[in-house]
C-alpha positions as CSV (number, residue, x, y, z in Angstrom):
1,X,130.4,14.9,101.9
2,X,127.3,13.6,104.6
3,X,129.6,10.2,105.0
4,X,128.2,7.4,106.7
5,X,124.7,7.2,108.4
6,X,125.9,6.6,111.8
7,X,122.7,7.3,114.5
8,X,119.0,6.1,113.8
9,X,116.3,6.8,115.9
10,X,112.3,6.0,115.9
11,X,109.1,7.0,118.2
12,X,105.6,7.1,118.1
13,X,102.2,8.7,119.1
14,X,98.6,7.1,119.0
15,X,96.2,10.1,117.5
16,X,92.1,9.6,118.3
17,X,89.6,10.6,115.6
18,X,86.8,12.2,116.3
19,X,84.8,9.7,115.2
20,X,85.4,6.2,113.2
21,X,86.6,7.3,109.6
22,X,85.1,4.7,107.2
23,X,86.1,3.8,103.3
24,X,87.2,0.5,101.6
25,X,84.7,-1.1,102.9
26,X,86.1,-0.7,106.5
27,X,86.3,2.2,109.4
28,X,89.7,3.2,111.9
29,X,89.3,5.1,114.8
30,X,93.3,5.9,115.4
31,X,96.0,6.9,113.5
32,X,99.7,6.2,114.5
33,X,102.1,9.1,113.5
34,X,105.6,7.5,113.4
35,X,109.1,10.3,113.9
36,X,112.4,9.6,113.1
37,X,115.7,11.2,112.9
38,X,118.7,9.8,111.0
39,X,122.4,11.5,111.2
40,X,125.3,11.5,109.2
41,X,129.0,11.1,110.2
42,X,129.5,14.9,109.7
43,X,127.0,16.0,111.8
44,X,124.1,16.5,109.2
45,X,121.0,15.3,110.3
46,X,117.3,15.0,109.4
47,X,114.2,14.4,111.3
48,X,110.7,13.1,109.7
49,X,107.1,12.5,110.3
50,X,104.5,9.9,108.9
51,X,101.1,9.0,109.5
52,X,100.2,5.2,109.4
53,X,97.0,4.5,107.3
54,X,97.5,0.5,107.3
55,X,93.8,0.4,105.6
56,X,94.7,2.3,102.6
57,X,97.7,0.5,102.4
58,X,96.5,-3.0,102.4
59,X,92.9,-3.3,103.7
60,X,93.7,-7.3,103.9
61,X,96.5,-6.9,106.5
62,X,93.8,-4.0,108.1
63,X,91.3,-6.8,108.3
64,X,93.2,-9.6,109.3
65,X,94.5,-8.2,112.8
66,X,93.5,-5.7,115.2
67,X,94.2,-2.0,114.6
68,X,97.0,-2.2,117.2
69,X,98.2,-4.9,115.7
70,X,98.0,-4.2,112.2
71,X,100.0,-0.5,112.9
72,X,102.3,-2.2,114.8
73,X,103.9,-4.1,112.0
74,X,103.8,-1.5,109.8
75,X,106.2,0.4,112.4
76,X,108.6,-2.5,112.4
77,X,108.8,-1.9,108.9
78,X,110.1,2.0,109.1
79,X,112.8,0.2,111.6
80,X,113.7,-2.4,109.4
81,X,114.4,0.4,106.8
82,X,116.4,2.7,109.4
83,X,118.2,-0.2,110.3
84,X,119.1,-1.3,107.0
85,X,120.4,2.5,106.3
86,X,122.5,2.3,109.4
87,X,125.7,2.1,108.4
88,X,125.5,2.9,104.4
89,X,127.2,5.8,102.8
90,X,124.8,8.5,102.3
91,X,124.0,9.5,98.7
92,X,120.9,10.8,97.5
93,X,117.1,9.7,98.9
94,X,116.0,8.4,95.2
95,X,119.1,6.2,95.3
96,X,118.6,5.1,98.6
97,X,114.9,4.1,98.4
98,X,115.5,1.8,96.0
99,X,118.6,0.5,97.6
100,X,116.4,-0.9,100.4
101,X,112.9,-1.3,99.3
102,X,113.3,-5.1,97.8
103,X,114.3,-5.7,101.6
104,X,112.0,-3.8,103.3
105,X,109.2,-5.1,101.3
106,X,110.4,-9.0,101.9
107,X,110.3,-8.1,105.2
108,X,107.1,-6.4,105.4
109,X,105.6,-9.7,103.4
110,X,107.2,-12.1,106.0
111,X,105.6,-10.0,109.0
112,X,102.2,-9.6,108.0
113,X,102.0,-13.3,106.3
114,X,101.1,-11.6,103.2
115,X,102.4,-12.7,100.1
116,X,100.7,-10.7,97.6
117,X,101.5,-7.6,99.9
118,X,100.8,-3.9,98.2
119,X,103.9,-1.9,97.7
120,X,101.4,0.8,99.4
121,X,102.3,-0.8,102.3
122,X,105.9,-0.7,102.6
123,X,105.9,3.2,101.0
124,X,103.5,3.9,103.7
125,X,106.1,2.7,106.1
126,X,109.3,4.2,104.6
127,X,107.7,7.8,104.5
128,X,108.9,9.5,107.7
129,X,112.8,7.9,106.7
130,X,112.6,9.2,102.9
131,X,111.9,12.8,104.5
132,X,114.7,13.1,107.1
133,X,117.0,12.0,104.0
134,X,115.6,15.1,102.3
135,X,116.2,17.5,104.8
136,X,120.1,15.4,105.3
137,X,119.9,16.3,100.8
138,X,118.8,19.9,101.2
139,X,121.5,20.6,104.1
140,X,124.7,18.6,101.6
141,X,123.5,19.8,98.4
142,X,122.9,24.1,99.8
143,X,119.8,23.6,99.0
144,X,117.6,26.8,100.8
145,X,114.0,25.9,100.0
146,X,111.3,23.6,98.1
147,X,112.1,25.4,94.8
148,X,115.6,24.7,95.1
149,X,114.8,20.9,95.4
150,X,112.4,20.5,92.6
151,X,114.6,22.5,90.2
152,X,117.3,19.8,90.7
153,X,114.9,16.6,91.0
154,X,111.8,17.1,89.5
155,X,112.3,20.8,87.3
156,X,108.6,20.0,86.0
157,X,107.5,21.5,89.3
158,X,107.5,24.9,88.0
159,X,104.0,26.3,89.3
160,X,103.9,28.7,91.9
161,X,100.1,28.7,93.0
162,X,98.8,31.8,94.6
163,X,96.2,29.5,96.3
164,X,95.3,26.3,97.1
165,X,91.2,24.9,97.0
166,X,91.0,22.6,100.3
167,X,89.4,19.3,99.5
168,X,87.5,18.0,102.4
169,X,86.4,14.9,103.1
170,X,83.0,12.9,102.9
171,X,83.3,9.6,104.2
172,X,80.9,7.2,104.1
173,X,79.1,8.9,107.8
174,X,79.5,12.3,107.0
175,X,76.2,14.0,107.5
176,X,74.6,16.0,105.0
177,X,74.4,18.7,107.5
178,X,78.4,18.7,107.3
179,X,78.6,18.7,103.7
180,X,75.9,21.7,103.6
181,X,78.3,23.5,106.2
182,X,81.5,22.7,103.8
183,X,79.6,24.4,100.6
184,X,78.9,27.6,102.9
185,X,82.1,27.5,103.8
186,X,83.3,28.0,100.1
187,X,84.3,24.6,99.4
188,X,84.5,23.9,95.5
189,X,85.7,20.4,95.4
190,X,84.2,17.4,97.1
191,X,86.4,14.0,97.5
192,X,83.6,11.5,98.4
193,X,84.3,7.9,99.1
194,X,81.8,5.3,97.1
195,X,82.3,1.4,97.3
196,X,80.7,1.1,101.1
197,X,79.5,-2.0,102.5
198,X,76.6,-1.3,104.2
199,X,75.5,-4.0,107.0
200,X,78.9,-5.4,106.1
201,X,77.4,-8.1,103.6
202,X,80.1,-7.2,101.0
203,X,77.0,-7.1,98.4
204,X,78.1,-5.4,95.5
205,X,74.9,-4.7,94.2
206,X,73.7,-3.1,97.2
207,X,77.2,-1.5,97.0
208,X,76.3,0.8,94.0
209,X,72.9,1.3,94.9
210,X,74.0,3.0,98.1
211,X,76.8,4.4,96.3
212,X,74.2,6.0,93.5
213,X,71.6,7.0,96.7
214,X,74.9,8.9,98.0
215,X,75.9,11.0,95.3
216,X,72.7,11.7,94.4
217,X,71.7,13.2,98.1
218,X,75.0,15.0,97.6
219,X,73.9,16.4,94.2
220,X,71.4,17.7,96.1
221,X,72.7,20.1,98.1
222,X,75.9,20.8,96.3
223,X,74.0,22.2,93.0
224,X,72.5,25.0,94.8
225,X,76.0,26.5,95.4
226,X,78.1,28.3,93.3
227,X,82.0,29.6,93.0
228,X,84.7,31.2,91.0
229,X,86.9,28.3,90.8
230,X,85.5,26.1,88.6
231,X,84.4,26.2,84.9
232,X,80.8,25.0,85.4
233,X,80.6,27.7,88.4
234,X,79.1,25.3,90.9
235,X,80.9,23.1,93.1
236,X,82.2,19.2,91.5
237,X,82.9,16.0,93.2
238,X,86.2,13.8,92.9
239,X,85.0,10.7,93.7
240,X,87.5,7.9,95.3
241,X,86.5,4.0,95.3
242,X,89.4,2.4,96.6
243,X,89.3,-0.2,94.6
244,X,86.3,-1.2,95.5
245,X,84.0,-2.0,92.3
246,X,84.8,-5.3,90.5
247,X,84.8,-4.7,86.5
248,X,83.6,-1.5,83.9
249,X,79.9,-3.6,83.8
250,X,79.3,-2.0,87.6
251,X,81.1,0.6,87.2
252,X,78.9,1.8,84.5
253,X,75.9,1.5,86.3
254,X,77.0,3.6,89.3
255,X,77.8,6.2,86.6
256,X,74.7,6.0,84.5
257,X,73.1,6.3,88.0
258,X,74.9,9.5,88.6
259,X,73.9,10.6,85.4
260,X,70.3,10.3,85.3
261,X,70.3,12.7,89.3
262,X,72.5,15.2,87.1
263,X,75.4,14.8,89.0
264,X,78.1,13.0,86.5
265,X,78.8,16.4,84.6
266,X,79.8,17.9,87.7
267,X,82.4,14.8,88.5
268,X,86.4,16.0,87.4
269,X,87.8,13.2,89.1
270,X,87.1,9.5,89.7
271,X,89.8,7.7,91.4
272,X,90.6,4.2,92.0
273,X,87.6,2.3,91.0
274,X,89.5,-1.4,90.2
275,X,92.0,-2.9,92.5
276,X,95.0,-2.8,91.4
277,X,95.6,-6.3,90.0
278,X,92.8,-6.0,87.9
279,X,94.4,-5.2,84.5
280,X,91.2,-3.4,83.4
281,X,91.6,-0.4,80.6
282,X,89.5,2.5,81.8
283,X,89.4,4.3,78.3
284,X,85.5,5.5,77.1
285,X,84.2,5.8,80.7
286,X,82.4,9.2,81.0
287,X,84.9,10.5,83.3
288,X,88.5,11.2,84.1
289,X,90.0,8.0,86.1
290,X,92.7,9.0,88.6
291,X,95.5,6.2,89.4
292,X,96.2,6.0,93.2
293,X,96.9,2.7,95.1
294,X,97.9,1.3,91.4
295,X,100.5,3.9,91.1
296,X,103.8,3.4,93.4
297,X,106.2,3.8,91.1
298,X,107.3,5.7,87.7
299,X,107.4,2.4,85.7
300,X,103.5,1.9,87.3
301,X,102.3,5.3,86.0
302,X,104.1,4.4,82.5
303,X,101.9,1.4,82.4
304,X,98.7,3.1,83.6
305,X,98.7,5.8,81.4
306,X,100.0,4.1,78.4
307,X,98.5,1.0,78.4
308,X,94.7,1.6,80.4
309,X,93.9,4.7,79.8
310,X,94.5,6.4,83.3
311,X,94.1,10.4,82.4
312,X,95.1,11.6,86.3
313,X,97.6,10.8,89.2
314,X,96.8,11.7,92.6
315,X,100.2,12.7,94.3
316,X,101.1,11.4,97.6
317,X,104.4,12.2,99.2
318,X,103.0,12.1,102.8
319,X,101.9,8.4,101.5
320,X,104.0,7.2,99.0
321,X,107.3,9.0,100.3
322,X,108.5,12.2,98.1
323,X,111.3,10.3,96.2
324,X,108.9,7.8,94.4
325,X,106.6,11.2,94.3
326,X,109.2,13.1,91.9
327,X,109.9,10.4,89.7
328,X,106.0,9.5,89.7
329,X,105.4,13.4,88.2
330,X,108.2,13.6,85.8
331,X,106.5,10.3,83.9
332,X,103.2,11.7,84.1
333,X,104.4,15.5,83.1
334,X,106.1,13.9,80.2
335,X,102.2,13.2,78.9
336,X,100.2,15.5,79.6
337,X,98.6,14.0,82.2
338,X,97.3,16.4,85.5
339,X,98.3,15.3,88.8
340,X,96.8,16.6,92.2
341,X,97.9,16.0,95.7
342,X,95.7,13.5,97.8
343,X,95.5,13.1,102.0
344,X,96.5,10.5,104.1
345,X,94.4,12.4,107.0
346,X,97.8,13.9,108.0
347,X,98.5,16.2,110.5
348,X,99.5,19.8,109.8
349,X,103.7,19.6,110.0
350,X,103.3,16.7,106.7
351,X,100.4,18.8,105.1
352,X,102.9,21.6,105.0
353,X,105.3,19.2,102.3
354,X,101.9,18.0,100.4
355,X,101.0,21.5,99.9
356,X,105.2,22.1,98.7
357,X,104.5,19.4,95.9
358,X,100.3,20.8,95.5
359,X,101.5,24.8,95.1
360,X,103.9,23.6,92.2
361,X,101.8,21.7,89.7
362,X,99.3,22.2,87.4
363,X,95.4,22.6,87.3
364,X,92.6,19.4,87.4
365,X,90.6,20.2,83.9
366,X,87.4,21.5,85.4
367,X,89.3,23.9,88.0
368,X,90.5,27.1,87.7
369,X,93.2,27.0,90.8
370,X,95.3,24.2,92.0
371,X,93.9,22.3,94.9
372,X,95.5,19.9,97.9
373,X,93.9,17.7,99.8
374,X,93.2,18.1,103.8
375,X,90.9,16.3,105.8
376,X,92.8,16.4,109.2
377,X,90.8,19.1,110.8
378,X,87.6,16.9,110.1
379,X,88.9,14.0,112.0
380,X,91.5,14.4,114.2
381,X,90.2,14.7,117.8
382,X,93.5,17.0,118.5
383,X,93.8,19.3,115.8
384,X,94.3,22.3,117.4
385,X,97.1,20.8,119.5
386,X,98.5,19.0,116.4
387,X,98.9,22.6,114.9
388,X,100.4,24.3,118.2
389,X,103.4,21.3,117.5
390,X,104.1,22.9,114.1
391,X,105.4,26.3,115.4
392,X,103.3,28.5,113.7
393,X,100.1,27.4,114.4
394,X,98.7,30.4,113.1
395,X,100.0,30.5,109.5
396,X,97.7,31.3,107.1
397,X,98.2,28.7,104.8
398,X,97.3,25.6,107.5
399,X,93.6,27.9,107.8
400,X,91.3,27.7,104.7
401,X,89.3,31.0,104.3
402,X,86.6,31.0,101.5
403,X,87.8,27.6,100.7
404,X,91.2,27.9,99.7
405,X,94.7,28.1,101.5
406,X,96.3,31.6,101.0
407,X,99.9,31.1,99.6
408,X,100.5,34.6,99.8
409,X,103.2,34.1,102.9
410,X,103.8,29.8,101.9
411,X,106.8,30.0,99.9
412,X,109.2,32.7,102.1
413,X,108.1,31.2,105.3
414,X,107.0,28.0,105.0
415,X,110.3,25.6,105.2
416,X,109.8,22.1,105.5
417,X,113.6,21.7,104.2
418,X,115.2,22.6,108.1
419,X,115.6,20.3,110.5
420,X,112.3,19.1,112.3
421,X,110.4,20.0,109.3
């Protein structure tokens, strides 16, 4: 047996973006990627990364401090949980998360003055710490690869995906030049961010007009393209509004908008639209709603599904850590509902255990392969040198050809499970 958690230990690097990355109303123009190691009494010992995205997590804390300062309590929340590990027998990650999230997140409250904090928040933080105690898992348990993990934590991870379509990213500044270069590229599935405030008045109205102006520009373009990997044959949009529109009434008109440019047959996905407090049932809308920030747990995807009407899941284990992601999937595999892994503008060592999770579950309805998510080579202003830190800069399944990530060489070579993963 692992034993005790005897050594802790936590760093961190600032990475710039190539230029400021806007949605929720709100743009960063950094990203903090956290790195910690945790050992065992016995000499096992895990190390794991995370990127800090304090907007998506809680866009109040985001707007209440400075970017420095905002990331920088979010780190003192991945110590807190290291610290609070320190010391405790070692037993499995699942058992462990919940063991010290009620602290962590009491903490996390007390430190950003928040008191109506987002669980988002604290997950965000605990994600680099719930990987090293999967790699300290894989070493106790034998376990040799991804496969071997899922088959003992989450068996309905049965897929094995011979590709992958890469979903970039338009944000609210991406030029349409960039989204015409993304469709010649091959790219079959847009995620574009709605809910912007443009001159920062936080006017709603003006909100979905811009939103309906956007998608219809997009529209555009994107319906002179075509593909193999969708059933319409032209490329579709998976829309993502954070949250950001206030009740079905406006909602509804942004769709109905979408609708009369031709663009809302082509949408597959529509993510997010209500904050998470708002209790509203999504059921009749046109299109399929995806639960993302309102999901941090399997008892919140029960409730989504079951009791408004949520008919997708968007996966994050480089968000929401991979323990809360397993027991997130088995709830939703248990209805039928599709799942799909979503970015957190990672780097290319935590895209590697998205695309783990991605290759082994089902297909969006509207797509004929499975697709992850990957918008790090858009924005990080050291991509290249982000991919060199990975080993194997070269593999093919961290370079999209055509559009999609070839698998071909992913599952024999691509371990996420050793050490440093």
């Amino acid at each position: 047996m692992a034993g005790k958690i005897e050594g802790v230990t936590l760093r961190f690097d600032r990475e710039p973006l190539v230029q400021p990355f806007g949605f929720k109303g709100g743009y960063l123009d950094e990203l903090w990627q956290s790195f910690c190691e945790i050992r065992t009494a016995d000499g096992k010992s895990g190390a794991g990364r995370g990127v800090q995205s304090v907007l998506w997590a809680d866009a109040v804390t985001f707007a209440g401090h400075s970017q420095a300062g905002a990331n920088a309590m979010m780190l003192t929340v991945t110590e807190k949980a290291l610290c609070l590990l320190k010391g405790r027998e070692f037993t499995n990650p699942c058992d462990l998360m919940h063991a010290i999230f009620p602290e962590c997140y009491d903490y996390a409250s007390r430190v950003t003055g928040n008191d109506r904090l987002p669980a988002t928040f604290v997950l965000n933080a605990l994600v680099p710490v719930d990987f090293a105690l999967w790699q300290i898992a894989a070493a106790e348990g034998g376990l040799r690869d991804f496969s071997h993990l899922t088959s003992r934590f989450s068996p309905s991870m049965d897929q094995r995906h011979e590709k992958l379509g890469a979903i970039p990213l338009i944000s609210y500044n991406t030029g349409e030049d960039e989204v015409e270069a993304l469709l010649r590229e091959g790219i079959f599935l847009l995620k574009i961010k709605i809910g912007a405030n443009p001159g920062g008045r936080n006017d709603l109205e003006e909100m979905c007009r811009w939103d309906v102006e956007r998608i219809r520009r997009i529209h555009e373009i994107a319906a002179r393209y075509e593909t193999p990997y969708t059933d319409c044959g032209h490329p579709v949009y998976y829309l993502d509004a954070n949250g950001r529109y206030d009740g079905r009434e406006r909602l509804e008109e942004f769709l109905k908008g979408a609708e009369d440019c031709g663009a809302l047959e082509r949408i597959v996905l529509l993510e997010e639209p209500f904050c998470e407090e708002s209790g509203i049932c999504v059921r009749g809308l046109p299109v399929r709603i995806a639960g993302d920030e309102s999901i941090h747990s399997a008892e919140d995807a029960v409730r989504c599904i079951d009791e408004l009407g949520y008919g997708a899941v968007a996966l994050k284990p480089i968000a929401k850590t991979l323990s809360a992601t397993f027991e997130i999937y088995e709830q939703a595999a248990k209805r039928n509902i599709p799942c799909f892994c979503a970015d957190l503008t990672v780097p290319p060592a935590m895209l590697e255990w998205n695309m783990q999770v991605a290759a082994r579950i089902g297909t969006i309805p509207g797509l004929k392969t499975g697709v992850v998510e990957s918008n790090g080579a858009q924005n990080y202003r050291n991509w290249e040198g982000l991919l060199r830190r990975t080993g194997h800069p070269d593999a093919g399944w961290l370079h999209p050809q055509g559009g999609v990530f070839d698998l071909t060489d992913f599952y024999t070579q691509c371990n996420v499970l050793q050490h440093g993963g």
